[in-house]
C-alpha positions, 0 to 999 in steps of 0.5 A, spaced: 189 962 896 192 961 904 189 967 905 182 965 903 182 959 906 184 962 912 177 967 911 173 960 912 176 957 917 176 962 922 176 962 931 179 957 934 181 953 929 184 957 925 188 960 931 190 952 932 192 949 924 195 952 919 191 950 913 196 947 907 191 945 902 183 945 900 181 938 897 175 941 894 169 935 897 163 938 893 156 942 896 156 939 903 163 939 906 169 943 905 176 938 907 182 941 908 189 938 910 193 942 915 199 943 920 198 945 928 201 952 927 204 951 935 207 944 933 210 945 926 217 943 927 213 935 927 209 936 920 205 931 923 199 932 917 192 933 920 184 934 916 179 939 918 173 937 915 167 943 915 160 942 914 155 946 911 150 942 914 149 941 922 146 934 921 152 931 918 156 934 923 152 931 929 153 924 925 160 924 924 162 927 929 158 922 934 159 916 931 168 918 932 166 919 940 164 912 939 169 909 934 175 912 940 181 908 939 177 903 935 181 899 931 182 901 923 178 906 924 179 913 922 181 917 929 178 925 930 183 929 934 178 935 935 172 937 935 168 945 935 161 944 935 159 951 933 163 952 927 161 944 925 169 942 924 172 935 926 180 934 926 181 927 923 188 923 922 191 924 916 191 918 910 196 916 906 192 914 900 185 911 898 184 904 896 181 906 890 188 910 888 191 904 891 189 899 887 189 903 880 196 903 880 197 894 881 196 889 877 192 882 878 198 880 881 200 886 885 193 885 887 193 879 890 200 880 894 196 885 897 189 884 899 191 879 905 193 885 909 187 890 906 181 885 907 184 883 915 184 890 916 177 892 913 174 886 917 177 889 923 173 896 921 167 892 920 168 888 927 168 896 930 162 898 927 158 892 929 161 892 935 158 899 936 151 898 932 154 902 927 151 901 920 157 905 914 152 906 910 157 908 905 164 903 904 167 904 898 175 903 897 174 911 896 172 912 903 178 906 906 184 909 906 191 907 909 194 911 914 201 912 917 201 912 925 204 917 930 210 912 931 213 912 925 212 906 922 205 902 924 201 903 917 194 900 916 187 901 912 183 904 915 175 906 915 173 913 914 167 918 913 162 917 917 157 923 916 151 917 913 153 912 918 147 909 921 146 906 928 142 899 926 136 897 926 134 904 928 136 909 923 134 910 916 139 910 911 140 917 909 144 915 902 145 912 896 152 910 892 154 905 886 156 900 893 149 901 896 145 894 896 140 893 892 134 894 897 137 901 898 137 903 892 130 900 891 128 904 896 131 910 893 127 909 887 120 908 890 121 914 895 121 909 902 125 909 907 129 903 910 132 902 916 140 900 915 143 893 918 150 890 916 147 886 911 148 892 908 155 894 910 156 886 908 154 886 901 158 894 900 163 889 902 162 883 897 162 890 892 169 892 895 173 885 895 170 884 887 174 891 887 180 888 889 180 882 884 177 885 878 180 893 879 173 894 876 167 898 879 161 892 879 156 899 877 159 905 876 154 909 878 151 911 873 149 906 867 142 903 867 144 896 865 148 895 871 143 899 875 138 894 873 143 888 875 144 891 881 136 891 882 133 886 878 131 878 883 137 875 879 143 874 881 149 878 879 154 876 874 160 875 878 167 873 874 173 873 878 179 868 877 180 865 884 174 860 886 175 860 892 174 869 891 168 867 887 164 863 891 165 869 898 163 874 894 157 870 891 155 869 898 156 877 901 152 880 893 145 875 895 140 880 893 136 875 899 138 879 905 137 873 909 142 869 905 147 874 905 153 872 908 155 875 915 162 878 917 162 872 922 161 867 917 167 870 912 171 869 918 169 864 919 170 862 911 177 866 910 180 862 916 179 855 913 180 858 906 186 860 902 183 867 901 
């Protein structure tokens, strides 16, 4: 298998890492986790993703120059434009994996940590005008720093992302905000705001108190919940949860609550 894997991955890159594994991502990206070849003895963990497609290459590469050194954001390492590769930091687990382990409970215990470190990614993103387009506990990860010992979620995948007010949105997931999804289905484009982040933000917090998916992706019935002028049904224990998550799933997208106001919020709350 690594002489295959080796086949793809050749030039430069493959004379700097030594790929370990292939992680299989689908049609348009191929990701592999890796070792630098002249620096084995640390095992420090690297990814390699490889695009099939430039566009998406330009885009995830150019929103990680912008994201340098941001905080609870994934880091690249290198870049090699002709091959359309990018070298990332290396995660631990996603918060999809995560949370399928943990009770309601361990939940609880956790999402302290997990939600001050997604909002410290979203604080990024909109500091750099950056729109994810595609947050989701499968692209929020938890990495281990080169020291050792710091660990933290991170956001990660950024071959949708979007610059604000400017870029059409190129995509649509099971945590994409109904006008996304509405537009998809009558064949218009929209461009991306963090409107759009905050309600795949309400989507991911109803993830972290139910460790249940609002829509899977698939059913047509929670399809037309997510798309329909009515308010989404929203049972989750806590009150206080309840109400932000209400807030960030307005379908009104005026009315929908900003990363500044759920600061705002979490700081006089018990959240």
């Amino acid at each position: 298998m690594h002489n295959n894997l080796r086949e793809e991955i050749e030039g430069k890159v493959g004379e700097r890492y030594k790929i370990i594994r292939n992680f299989r991502y689908g049609k348009e990206l191929n990701v592999y986790k890796a070792y630098e070849i002249n620096n084995d003895k640390s095992r420090i963990p690297y990814v390699i993703k490889s695009y099939i497609t430039r566009e998406a290459f330009e885009i995830e590469s150019q929103a990680l120059k912008i994201l340098k050194d941001a905080k609870n954001i994934m880091q690249m390492i290198d870049v090699y434009p002709q091959q359309t590769i990018i070298v990332c930091e290396c995660a631990l687990y996603d918060l999809e994996t995560f949370l399928s382990h943990q009770d309601y409970s361990q939940r609880r215990k956790e999402e302290g940590n997990i939600i001050k470190d997604i909002v410290s990614g979203l604080l990024e993103l909109q500091k750099h005008n950056i729109v994810h387009t595609e947050l989701a506990p499968k692209n929020i990860m938890y990495f281990q720093e080169k020291d050792g010992y710091t660990e933290r979620w991170k956001l990660i995948d950024f071959d949708s992302a979007c610059i604000a007010d400017k870029d059409d949105v190129k995509i649509v997931t099971n945590y994409s905000a109904p006008e996304i999804i509405r537009a998809q289905d009558s064949k218009i484009e929209i461009k991306a705001n963090f409107a759009m982040d905050m309600f795949s933000f309400g989507l991911v917090l109803y993830f972290l108190e139910t460790g249940q998916h609002y829509w899977d992706g698939e059913s047509e019935v929670a399809k037309e919940e997510m798309t329909s002028n009515k308010h989404l049904l929203i049972d989750v224990h806590d009150p206080s949860a309840c109400f932000i998550i209400k807030e960030l799933l307005s379908k009104t997208i005026l009315n929908r609550m900003t990363l500044q106001k759920f600061m705002v919020i979490i700081q006089t709350n018990n959240f």
